[in-house]
FIDOBA-72194 format. One line per field, with one value per atom (N, C-alpha, C): residue in one letter; atom name; chain; y, x, z. Coordinates in steps of 0.02 Angstrom, whole numbers. Layout:
! residues N
residu: (a:...)
atome: (CA:...)
chaine: (A:...)
v: (Y:...)
u: (X:...)
w: (Z:...)
//
This chain:
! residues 139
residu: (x:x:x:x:x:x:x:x:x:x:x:x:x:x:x:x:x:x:x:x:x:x:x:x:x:x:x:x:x:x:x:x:x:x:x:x:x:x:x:x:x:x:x:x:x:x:x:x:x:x:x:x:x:x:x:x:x:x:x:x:x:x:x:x:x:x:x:x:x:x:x:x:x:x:x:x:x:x:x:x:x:x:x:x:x:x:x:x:x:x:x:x:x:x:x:x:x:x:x:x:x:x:x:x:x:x:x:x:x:x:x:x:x:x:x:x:x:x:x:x:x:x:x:x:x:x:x:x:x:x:x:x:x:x:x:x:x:x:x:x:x:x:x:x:x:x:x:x:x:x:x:x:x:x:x:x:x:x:x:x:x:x:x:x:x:x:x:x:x:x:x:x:x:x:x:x:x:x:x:x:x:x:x:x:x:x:x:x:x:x:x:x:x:x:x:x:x:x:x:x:x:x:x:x:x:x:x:x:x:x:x:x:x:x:x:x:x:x:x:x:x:x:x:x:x:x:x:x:x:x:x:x:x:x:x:x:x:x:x:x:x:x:x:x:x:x:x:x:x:x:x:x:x:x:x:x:x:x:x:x:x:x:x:x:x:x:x:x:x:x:x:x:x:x:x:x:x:x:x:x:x:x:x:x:x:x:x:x:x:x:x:x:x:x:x:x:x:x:x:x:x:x:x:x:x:x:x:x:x:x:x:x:x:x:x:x:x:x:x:x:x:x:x:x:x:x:x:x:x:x:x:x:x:x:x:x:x:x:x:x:x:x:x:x:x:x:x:x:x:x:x:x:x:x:x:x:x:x:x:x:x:x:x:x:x:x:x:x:x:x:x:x:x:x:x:x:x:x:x:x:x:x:x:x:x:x:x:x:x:x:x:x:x:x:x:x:x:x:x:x:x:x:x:x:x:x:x:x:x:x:x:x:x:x:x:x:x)
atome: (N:CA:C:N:CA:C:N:CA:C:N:CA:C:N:CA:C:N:CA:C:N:CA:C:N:CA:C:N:CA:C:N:CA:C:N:CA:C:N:CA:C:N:CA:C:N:CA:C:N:CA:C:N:CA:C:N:CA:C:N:CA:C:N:CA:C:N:CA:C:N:CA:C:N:CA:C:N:CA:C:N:CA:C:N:CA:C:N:CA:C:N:CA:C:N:CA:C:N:CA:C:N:CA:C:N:CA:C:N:CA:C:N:CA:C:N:CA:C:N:CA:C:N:CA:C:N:CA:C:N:CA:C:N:CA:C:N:CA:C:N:CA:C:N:CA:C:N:CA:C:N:CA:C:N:CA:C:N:CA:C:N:CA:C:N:CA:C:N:CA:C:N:CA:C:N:CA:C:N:CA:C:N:CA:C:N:CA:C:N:CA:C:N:CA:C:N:CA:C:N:CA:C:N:CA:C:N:CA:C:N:CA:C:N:CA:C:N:CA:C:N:CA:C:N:CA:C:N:CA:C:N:CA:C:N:CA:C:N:CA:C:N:CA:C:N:CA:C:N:CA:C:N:CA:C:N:CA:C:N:CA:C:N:CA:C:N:CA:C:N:CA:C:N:CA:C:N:CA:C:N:CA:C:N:CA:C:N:CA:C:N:CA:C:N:CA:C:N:CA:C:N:CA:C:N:CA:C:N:CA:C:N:CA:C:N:CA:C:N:CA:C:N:CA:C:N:CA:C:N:CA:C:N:CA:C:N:CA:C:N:CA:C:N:CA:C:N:CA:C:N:CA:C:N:CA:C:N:CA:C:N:CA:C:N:CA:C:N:CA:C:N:CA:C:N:CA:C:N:CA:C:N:CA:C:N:CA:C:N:CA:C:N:CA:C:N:CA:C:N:CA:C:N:CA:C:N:CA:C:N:CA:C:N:CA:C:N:CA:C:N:CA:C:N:CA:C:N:CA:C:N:CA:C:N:CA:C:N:CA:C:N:CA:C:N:CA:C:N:CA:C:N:CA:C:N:CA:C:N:CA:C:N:CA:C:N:CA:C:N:CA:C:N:CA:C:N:CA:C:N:CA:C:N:CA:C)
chaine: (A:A:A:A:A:A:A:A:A:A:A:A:A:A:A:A:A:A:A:A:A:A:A:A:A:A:A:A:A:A:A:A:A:A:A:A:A:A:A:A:A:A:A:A:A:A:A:A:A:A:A:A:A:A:A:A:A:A:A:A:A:A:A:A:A:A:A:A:A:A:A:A:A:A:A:A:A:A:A:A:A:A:A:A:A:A:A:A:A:A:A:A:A:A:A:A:A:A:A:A:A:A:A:A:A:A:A:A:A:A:A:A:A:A:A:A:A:A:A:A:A:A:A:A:A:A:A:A:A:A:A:A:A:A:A:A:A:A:A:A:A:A:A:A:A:A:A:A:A:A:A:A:A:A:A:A:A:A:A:A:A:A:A:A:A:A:A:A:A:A:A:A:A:A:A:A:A:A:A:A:A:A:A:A:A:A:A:A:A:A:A:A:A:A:A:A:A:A:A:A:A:A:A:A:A:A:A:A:A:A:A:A:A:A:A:A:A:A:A:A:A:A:A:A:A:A:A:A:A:A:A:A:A:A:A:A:A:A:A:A:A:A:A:A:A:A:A:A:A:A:A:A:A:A:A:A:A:A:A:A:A:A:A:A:A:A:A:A:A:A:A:A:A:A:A:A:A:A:A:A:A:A:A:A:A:A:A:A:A:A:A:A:A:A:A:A:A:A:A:A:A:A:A:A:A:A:A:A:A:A:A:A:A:A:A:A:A:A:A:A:A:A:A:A:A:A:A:A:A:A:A:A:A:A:A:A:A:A:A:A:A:A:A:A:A:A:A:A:A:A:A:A:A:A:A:A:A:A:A:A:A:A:A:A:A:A:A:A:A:A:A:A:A:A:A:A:A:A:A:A:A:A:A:A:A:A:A:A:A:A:A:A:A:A:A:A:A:A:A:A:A:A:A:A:A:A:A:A:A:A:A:A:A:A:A:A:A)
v: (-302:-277:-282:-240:-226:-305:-312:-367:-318:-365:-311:-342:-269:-304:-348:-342:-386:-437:-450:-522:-572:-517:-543:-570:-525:-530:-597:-596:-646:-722:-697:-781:-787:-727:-740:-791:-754:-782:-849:-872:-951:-966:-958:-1018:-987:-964:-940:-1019:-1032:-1081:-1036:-977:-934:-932:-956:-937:-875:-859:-796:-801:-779:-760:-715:-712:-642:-598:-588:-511:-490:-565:-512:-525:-528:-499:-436:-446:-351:-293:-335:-271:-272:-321:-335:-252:-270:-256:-154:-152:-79:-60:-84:-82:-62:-109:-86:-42:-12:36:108:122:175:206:266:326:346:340:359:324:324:285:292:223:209:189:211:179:94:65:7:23:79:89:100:175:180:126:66:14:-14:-16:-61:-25:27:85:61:68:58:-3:-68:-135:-148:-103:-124:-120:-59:-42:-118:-167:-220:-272:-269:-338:-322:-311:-280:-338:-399:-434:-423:-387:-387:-340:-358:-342:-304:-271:-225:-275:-318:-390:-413:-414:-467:-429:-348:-311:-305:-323:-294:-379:-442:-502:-514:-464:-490:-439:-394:-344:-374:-404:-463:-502:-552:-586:-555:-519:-477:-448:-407:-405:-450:-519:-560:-583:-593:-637:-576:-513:-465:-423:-416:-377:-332:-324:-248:-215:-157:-137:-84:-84:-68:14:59:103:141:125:128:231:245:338:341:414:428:477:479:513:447:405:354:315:353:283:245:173:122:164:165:173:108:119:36:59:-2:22:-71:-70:-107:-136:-169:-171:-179:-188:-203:-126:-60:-1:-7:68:38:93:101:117:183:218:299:309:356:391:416:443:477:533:609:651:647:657:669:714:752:820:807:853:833:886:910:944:917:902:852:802:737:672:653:698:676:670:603:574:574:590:618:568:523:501:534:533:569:521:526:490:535:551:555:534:526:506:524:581:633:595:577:550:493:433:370:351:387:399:411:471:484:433:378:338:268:260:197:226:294:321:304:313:332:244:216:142:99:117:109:136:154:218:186:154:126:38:22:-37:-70:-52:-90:-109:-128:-142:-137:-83:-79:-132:-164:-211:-178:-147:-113:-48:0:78:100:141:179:239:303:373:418:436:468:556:600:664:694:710:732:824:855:917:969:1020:1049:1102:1128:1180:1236:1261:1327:1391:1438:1476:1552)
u: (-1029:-962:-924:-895:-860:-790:-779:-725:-672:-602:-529:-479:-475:-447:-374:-351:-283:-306:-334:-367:-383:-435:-448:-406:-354:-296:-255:-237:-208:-214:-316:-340:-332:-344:-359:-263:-211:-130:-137:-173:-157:-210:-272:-299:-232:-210:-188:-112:-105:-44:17:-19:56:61:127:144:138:91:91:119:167:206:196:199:187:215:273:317:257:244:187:136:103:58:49:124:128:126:171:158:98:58:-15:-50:-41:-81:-66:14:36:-15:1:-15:-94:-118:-198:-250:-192:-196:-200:-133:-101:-136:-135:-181:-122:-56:-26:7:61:79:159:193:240:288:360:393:404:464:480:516:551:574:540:481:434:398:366:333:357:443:485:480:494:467:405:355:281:273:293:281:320:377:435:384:342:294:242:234:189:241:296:365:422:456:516:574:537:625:592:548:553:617:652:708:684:735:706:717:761:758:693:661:595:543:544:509:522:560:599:534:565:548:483:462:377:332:364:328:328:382:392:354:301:301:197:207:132:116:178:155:158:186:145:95:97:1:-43:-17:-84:-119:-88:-104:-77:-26:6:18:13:28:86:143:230:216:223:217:295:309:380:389:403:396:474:434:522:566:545:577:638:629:671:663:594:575:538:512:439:403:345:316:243:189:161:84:34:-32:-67:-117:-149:-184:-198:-240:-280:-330:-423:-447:-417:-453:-472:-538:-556:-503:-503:-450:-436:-390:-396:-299:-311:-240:-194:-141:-90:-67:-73:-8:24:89:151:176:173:218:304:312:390:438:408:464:429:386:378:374:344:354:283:228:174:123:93:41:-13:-56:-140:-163:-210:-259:-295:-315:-386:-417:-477:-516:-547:-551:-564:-616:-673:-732:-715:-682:-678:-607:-550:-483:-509:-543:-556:-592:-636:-678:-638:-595:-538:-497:-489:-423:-451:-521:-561:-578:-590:-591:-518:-480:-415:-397:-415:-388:-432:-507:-547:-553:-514:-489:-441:-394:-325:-348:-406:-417:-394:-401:-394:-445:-442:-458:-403:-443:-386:-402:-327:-350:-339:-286:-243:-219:-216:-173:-167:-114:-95:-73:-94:-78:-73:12:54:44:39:61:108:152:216:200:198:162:187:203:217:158:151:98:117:55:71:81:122:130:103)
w: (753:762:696:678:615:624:562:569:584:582:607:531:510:448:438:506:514:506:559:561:503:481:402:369:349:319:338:389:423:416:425:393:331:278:208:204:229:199:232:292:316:274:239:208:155:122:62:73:144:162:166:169:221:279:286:367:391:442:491:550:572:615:658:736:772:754:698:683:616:602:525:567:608:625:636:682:706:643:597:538:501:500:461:495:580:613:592:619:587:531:472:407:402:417:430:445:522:539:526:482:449:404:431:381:347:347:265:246:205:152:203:250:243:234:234:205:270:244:269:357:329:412:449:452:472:497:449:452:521:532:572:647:632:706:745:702:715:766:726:713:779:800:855:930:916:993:982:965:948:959:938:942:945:1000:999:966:945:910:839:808:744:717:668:648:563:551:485:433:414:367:381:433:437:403:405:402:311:282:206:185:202:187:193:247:244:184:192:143:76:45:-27:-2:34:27:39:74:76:0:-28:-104:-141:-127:-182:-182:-117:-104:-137:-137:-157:-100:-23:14:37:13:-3:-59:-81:-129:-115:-155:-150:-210:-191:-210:-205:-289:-286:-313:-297:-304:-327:-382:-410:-368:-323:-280:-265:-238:-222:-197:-141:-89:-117:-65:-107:-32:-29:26:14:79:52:80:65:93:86:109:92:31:-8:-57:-57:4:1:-10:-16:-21:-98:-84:-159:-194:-265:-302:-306:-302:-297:-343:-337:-377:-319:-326:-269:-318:-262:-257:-211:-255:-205:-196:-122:-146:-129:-190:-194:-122:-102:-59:19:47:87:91:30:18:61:97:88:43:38:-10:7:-49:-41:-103:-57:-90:-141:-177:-215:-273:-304:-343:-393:-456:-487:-550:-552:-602:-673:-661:-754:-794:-751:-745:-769:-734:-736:-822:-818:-896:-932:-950:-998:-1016:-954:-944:-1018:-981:-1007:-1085:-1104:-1156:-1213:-1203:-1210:-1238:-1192:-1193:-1257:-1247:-1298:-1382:-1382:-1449:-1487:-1437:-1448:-1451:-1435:-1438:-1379:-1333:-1263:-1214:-1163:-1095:-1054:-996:-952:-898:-899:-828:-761:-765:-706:-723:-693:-682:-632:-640:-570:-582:-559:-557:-518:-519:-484:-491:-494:-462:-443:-465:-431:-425:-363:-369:-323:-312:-273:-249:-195:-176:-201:-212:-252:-196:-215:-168:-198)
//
């Protein structure tokens, strides 16, 4: 049987000596779930059919406290919103389209090489990147 990645999660923050709570459970559990990228209210909607006293402060406080441990990742967009995801996926890039505000995964091999190219030229190692898209459909 496949593990349940809440769960996981859940144990990884109590050995980590975070308190888990039934409201972050409920949003672990949301979160996990979610095939797209949402924002915090959304998150709070979701999370409400799982705990109806979770409150949108609980929902703002747990998300800070999920991105520091390192199991969320806060995807702050220049559009205005943060929207959020998990961090156990493996690494991929985002478009955003700007006149709907839905986000598309995608991965790139040719991107990734250029990136490590680029960094190596300049005398680096990349430890970390992240790449955004801002795009509209073509008509």
């Amino acid at each position: 049987m496949k593990p349940d990645p809440a769960q996981e999660m859940t144990k990884a923050l109590r050995d980590g000596g975070v308190r888990v709570t039934r409201q972050r459970e409920a949003l672990l559990r949301v979160l996990t779930e979610a095939q797209d990228h949402p924002d915090a209210a959304e998150l709070h909607r979701r999370a409400r059919t799982l705990d109806d006293s979770l409150s949108l402060a609980t929902v703002y406080r747990t998300l800070s406290v999920l991105e520091r441990e390192g199991v969320v990742l806060r995807l702050a967009l220049e559009n205005g919103g943060a929207r959020y995801e998990v961090a156990d996926a493996p690494h991929h890039d985002h478009i955003v389209d700007l006149d709907t505000g839905q986000i598309t995964e995608f991965r790139s091999e040719k991107i990734e090489q250029l990136q490590r190219e680029i960094a190596a030229e300049m005398g680096y190692d990349i430890v970390h990147h992240r790449l955004e898209l801002y795009c509209r459909k073509k008509r």
